[in-house]
VEXPAZA-181161 format. One line per 2 residues: number of its first residue (from 1); their letters; for each residue x, y negated, z of N, C-alpha, C. Coordinates in nm, 3 decimals. Atoms other than C-alpha are relative to their C-alpha. Layout:
% VEXPAZA-181161
NUM) A) X:Y:Z:X:Y:Z:X:Y:Z  ... .
% end
This chain:
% VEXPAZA-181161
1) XX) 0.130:0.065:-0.007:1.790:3.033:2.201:-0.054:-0.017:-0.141  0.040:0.012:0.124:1.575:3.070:1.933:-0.073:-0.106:-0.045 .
3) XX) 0.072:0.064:0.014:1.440:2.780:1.712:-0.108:-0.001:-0.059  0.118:0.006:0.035:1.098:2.701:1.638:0.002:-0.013:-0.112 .
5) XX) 0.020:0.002:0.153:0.971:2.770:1.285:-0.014:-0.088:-0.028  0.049:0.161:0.104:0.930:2.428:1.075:-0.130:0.053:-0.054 .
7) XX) 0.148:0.053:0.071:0.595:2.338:0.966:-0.011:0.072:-0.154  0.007:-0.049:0.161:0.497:2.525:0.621:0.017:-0.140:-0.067 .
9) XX) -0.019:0.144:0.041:0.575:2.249:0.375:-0.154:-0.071:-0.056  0.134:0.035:0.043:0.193:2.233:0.241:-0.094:-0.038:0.133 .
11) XX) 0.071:0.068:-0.124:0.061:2.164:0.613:0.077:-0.127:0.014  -0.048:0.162:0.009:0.309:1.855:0.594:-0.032:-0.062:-0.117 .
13) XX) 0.053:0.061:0.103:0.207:1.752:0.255:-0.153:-0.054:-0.016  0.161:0.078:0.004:-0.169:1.780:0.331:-0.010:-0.124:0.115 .
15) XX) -0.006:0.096:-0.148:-0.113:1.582:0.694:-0.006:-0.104:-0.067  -0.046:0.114:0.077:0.057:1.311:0.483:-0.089:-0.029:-0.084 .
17) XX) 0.078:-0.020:0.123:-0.182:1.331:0.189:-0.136:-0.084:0.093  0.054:0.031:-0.095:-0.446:1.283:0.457:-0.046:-0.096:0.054 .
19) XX) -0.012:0.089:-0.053:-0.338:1.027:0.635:-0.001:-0.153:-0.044  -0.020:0.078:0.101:-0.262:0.797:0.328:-0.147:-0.049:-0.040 .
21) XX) 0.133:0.031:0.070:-0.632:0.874:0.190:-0.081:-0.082:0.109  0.074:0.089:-0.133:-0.783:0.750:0.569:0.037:-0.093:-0.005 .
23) XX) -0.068:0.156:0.004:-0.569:0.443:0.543:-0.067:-0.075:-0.102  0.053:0.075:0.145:-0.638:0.361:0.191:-0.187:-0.040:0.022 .
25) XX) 0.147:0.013:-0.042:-1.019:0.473:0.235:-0.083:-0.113:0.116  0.076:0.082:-0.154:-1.085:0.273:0.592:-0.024:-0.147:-0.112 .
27) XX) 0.021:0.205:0.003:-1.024:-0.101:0.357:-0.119:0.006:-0.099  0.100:-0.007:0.105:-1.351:-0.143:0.150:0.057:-0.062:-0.126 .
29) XX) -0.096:0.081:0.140:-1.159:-0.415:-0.078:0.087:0.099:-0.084  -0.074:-0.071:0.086:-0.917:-0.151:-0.189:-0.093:0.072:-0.016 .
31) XX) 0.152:-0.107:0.086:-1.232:0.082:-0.284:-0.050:-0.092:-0.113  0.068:0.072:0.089:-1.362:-0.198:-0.512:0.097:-0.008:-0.071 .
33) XX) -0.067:0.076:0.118:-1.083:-0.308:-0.689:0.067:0.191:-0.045  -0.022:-0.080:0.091:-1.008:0.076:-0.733:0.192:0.043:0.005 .
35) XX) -0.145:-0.028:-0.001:-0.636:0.075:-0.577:0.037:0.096:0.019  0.008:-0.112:-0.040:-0.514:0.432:-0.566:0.192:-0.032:0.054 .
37) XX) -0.133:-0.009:-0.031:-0.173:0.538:-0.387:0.074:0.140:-0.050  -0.057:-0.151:0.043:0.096:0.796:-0.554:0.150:0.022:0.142 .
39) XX) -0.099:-0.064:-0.078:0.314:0.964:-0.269:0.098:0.086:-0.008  -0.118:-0.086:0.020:0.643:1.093:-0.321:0.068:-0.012:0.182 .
41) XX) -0.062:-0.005:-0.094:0.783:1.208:0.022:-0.051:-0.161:0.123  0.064:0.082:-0.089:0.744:0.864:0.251:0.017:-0.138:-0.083 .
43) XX) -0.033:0.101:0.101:0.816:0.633:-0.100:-0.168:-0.024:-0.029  0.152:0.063:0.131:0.459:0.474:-0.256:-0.015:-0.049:-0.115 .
45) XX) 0.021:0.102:0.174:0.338:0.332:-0.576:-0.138:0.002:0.040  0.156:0.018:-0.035:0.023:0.167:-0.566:0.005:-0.005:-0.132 .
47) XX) 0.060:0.027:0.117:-0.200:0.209:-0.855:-0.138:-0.079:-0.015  0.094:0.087:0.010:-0.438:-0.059:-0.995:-0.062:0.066:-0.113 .
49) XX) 0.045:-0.045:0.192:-0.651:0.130:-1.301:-0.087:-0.098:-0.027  0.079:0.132:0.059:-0.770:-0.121:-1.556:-0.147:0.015:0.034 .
51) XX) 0.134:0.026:-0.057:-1.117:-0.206:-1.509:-0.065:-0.144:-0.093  0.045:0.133:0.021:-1.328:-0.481:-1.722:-0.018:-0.107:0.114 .
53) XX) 0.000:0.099:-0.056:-1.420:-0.663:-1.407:0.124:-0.076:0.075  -0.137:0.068:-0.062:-1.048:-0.747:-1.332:0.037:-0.093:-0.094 .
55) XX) -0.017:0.113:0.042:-1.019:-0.952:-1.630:-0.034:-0.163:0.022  -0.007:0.118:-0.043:-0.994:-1.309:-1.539:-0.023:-0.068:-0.143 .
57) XX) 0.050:0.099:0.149:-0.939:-1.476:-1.917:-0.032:0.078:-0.092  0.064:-0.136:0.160:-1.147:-1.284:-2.210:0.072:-0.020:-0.145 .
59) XX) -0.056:0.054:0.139:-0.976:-1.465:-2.476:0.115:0.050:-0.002  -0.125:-0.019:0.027:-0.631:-1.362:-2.428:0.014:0.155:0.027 .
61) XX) 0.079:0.034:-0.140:-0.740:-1.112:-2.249:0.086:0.036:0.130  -0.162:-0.048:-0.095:-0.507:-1.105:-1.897:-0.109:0.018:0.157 .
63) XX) 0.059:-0.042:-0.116:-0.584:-0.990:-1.565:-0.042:-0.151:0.094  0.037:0.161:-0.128:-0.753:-1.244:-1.292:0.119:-0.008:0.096 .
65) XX) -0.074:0.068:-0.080:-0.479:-1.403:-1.067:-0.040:0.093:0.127  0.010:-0.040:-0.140:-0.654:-1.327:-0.772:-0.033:0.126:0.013 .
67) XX) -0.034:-0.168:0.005:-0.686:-0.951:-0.864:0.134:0.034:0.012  -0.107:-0.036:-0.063:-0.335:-0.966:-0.902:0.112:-0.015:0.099 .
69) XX) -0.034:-0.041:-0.155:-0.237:-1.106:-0.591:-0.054:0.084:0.108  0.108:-0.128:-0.128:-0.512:-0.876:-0.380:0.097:0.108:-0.003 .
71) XX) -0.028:-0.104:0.006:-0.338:-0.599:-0.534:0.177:0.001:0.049  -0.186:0.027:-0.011:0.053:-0.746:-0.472:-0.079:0.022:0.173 .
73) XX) -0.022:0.042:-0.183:-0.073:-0.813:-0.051:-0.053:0.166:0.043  -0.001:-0.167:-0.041:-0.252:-0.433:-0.034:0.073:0.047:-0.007 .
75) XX) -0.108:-0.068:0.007:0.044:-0.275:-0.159:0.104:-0.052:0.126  -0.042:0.021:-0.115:0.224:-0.473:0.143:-0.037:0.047:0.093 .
77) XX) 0.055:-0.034:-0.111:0.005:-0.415:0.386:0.024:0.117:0.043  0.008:-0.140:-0.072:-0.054:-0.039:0.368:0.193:0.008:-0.069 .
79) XX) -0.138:-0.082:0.029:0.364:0.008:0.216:0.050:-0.051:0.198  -0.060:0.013:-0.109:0.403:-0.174:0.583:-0.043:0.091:0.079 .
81) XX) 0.054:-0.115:-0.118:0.136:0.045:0.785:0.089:0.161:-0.032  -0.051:-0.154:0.022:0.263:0.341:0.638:0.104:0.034:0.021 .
83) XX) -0.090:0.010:-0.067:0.614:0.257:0.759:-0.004:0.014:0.102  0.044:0.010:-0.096:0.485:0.194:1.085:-0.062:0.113:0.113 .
85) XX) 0.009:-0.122:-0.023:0.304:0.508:1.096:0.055:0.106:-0.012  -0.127:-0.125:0.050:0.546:0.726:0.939:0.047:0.108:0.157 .
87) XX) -0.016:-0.091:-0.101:0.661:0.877:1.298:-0.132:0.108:0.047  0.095:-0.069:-0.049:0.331:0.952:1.410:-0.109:0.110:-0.113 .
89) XX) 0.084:-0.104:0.122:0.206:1.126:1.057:0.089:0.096:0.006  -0.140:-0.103:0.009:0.549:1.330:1.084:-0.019:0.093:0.145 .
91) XX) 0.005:-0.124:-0.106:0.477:1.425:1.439:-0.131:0.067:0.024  0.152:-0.060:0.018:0.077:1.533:1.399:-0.054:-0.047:0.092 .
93) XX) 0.041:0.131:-0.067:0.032:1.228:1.662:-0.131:-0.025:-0.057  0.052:0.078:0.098:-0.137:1.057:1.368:-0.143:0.068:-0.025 .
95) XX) 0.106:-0.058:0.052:-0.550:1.175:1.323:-0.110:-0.051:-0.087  0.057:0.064:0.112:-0.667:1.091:0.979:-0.158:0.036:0.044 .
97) XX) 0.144:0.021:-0.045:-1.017:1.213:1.117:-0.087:-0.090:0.114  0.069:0.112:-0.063:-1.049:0.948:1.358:-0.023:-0.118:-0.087 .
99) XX) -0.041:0.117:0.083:-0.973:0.688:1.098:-0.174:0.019:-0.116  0.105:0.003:0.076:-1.258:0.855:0.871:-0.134:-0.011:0.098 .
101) XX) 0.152:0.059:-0.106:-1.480:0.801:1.178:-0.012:-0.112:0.056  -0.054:0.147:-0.036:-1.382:0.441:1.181:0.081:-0.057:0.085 .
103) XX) -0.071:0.034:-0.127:-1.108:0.408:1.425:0.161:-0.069:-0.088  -0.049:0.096:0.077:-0.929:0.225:1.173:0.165:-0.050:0.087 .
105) XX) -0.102:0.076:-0.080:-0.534:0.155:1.291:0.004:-0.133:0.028  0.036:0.131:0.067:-0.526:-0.201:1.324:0.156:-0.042:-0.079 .
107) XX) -0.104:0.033:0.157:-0.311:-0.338:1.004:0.066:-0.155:0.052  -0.093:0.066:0.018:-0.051:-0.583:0.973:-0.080:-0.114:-0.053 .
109) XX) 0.040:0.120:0.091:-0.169:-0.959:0.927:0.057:-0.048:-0.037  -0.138:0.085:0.099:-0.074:-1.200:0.672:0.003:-0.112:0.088 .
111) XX) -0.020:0.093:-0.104:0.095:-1.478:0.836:0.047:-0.098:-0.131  -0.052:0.033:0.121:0.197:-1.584:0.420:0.052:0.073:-0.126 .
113) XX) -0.027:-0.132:0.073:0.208:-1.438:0.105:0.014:-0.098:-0.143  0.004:0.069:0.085:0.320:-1.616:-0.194:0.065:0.076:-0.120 .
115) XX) -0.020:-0.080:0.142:0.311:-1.482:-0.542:0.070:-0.079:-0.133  -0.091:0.047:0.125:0.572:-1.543:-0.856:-0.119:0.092:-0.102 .
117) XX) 0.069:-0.007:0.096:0.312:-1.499:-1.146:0.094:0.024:-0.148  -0.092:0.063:0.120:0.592:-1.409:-1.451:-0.078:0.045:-0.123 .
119) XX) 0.031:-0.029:0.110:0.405:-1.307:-1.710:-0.157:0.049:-0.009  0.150:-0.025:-0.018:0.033:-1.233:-1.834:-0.014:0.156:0.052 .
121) XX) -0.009:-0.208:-0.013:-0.059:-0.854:-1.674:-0.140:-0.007:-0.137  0.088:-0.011:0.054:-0.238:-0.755:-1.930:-0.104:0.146:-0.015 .
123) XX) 0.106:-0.121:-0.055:-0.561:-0.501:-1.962:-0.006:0.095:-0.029  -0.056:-0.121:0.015:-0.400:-0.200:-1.862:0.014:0.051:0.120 .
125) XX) -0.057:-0.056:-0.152:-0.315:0.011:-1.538:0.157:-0.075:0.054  -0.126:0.105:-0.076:-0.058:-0.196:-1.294:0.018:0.109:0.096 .
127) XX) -0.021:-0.062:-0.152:0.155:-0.026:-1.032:0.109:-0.108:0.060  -0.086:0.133:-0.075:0.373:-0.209:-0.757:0.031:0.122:0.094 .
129) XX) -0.056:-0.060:-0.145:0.576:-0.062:-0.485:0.009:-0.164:0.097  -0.042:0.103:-0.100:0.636:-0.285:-0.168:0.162:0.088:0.048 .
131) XX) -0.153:-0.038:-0.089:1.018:-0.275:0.001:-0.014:-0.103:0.142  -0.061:0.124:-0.121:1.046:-0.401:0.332:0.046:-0.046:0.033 .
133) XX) -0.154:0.013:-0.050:1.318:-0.604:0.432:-0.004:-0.053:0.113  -0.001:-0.054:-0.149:1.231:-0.608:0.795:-0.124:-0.039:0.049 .
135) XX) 0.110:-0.081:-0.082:1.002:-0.461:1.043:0.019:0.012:0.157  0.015:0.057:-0.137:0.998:-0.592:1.416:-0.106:0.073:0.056 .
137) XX) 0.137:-0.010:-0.056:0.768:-0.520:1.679:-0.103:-0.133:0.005  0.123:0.119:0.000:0.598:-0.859:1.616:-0.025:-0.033:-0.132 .
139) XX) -0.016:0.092:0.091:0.705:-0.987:1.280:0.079:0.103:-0.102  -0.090:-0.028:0.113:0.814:-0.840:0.928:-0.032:-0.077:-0.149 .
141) XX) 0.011:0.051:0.119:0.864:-0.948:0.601:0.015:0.104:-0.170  0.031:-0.122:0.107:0.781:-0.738:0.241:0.000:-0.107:-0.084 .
143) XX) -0.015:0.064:0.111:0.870:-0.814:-0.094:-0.058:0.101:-0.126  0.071:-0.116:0.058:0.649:-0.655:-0.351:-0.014:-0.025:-0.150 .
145) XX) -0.025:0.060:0.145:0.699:-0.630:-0.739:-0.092:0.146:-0.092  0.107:-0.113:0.056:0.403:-0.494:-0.974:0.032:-0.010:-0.135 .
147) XX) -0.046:-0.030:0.159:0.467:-0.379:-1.342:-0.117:0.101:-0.095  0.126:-0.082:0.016:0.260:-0.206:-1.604:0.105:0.096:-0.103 .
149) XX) -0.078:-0.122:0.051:0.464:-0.044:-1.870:0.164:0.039:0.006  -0.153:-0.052:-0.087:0.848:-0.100:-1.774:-0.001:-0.028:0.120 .
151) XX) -0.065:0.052:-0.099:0.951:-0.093:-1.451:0.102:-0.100:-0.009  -0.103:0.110:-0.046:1.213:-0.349:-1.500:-0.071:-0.118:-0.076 .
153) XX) 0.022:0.195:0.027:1.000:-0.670:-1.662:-0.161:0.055:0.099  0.093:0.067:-0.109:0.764:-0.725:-1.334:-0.105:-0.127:-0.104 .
155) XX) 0.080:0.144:0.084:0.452:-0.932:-1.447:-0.071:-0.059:0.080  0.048:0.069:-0.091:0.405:-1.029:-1.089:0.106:0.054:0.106 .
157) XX) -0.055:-0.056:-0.113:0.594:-1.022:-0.774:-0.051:-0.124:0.116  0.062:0.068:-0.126:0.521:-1.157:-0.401:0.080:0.001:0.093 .
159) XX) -0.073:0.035:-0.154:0.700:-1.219:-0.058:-0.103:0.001:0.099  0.121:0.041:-0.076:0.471:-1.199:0.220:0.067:0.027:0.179 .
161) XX) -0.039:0.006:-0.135:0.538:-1.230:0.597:-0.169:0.031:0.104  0.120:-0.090:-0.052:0.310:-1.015:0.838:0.044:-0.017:0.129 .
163) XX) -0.055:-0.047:-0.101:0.261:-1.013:1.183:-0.060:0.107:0.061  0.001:-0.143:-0.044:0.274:-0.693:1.376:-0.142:0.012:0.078 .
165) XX) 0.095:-0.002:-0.098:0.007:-0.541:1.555:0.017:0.051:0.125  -0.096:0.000:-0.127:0.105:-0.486:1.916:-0.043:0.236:-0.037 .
167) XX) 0.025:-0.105:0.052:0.129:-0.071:1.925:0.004:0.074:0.162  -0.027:-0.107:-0.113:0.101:-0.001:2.315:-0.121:0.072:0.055 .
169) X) 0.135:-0.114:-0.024:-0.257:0.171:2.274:-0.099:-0.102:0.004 .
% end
C-alpha cells in the first residue's frame, strides 16, 4: 500500500505563515502598538519595535507600563490561540481567509494577568515568548517573559490565567 506524498514543505510554511498573519492581523490593538510575530516551526517570539509613542517617562527615557503589559498579555493570548490552533493549521482545517474576512477565531479571555515589572525596558525593540503551563478545555494558565537585548535579564515578565473558548463550532 502505497503512502501518500507529504505536503511540499513551502505549502506548510506558507499555511502556517498565513494563519499567524490572520490571527495577528484580525486584533486592531496589536496593529497599533506594532506587535509583529517571528515563527520558527510551532515556537513564537513576539516582537514589539520601538516606537516614540510607547515611551511612558521622557526623562529617563523607559517604556510605558501599560505598553509593556499589552504587549506581555498579546504574546499570551495569541502564544495560547496558536497552541490551540496548531492541529487545525497542520491539518488545512484552519482558513486564514475567513479570518481576513472577519470570522475572527474567538480568543482566549483574561480571567488575570499580573505583571513582575524588573527593570526599566528601555527605548529599543522588546521580544517575549509565552510558555504555557497548562491548556484545558475551559481554563489555562501562561507565563510570559519579555527581554530586549539578553535573553536571560527579562525587564518584564507576567502570569496570566485565561479562560477557554468552548471549541464545538
Amino acid at each position: 500500500m502505497a503512502r501518500p506524498r507529504p505536503e511540499p514543505v513551502q505549502v506548510i510554511k506558507q499555511r502556517r505563515d498565513a494563519a499567524l498573519n490572520a490571527l495577528v492581523q484580525g486584533v486592531p490593538y496589536i496593529r497599533f502598538l506594532g506587535v509583529a510575530f517571528d515563527r520558527r516551526g510551532d515556537e513564537l517570539t513576539a516582537i514589539m519595535p520601538y516606537d516614540d509613542k510607547l515611551i511612558g517617562n521622557p526623562l529617563l527615557p523607559a517604556l510605558h507600563g501599560g505598553a509593556t503589559a499589552a504587549f506581555l498579555e498579546i504574546t499570551a493570548i495569541i502564544g495560547l490561540s496558536w497552541g490551540m490552533l496548531w492541529e487545525e493549521i497542520e491539518s488545512g482545517a484552519f482558513d486564514p481567509e475567513a479570518i481576513v474576512g472577519g470570522a475572527l477565531p474567538r480568543l482566549p479571555k483574561t480571567i488575570d494577568f499580573t505583571v513582575d515589572y524588573l527593570r526599566s525596558g528601555l527605548p529599543r525593540d522588546a521580544y517575549a515568548r509565552a510558555q504555557v503551563n497548562r491548556s484545558g478545555r475551559r481554563y489555562a494558565s501562561v507565563h510570559v517573559e519579555a527581554w530586549q537585548d539578553n535573553r536571560g535579564r527579562p525587564f518584564a515578565q507576567a502570569t496570566g490565567h485565561f479562560l477557554m473558548p468552548r471549541r464545538d463550532g
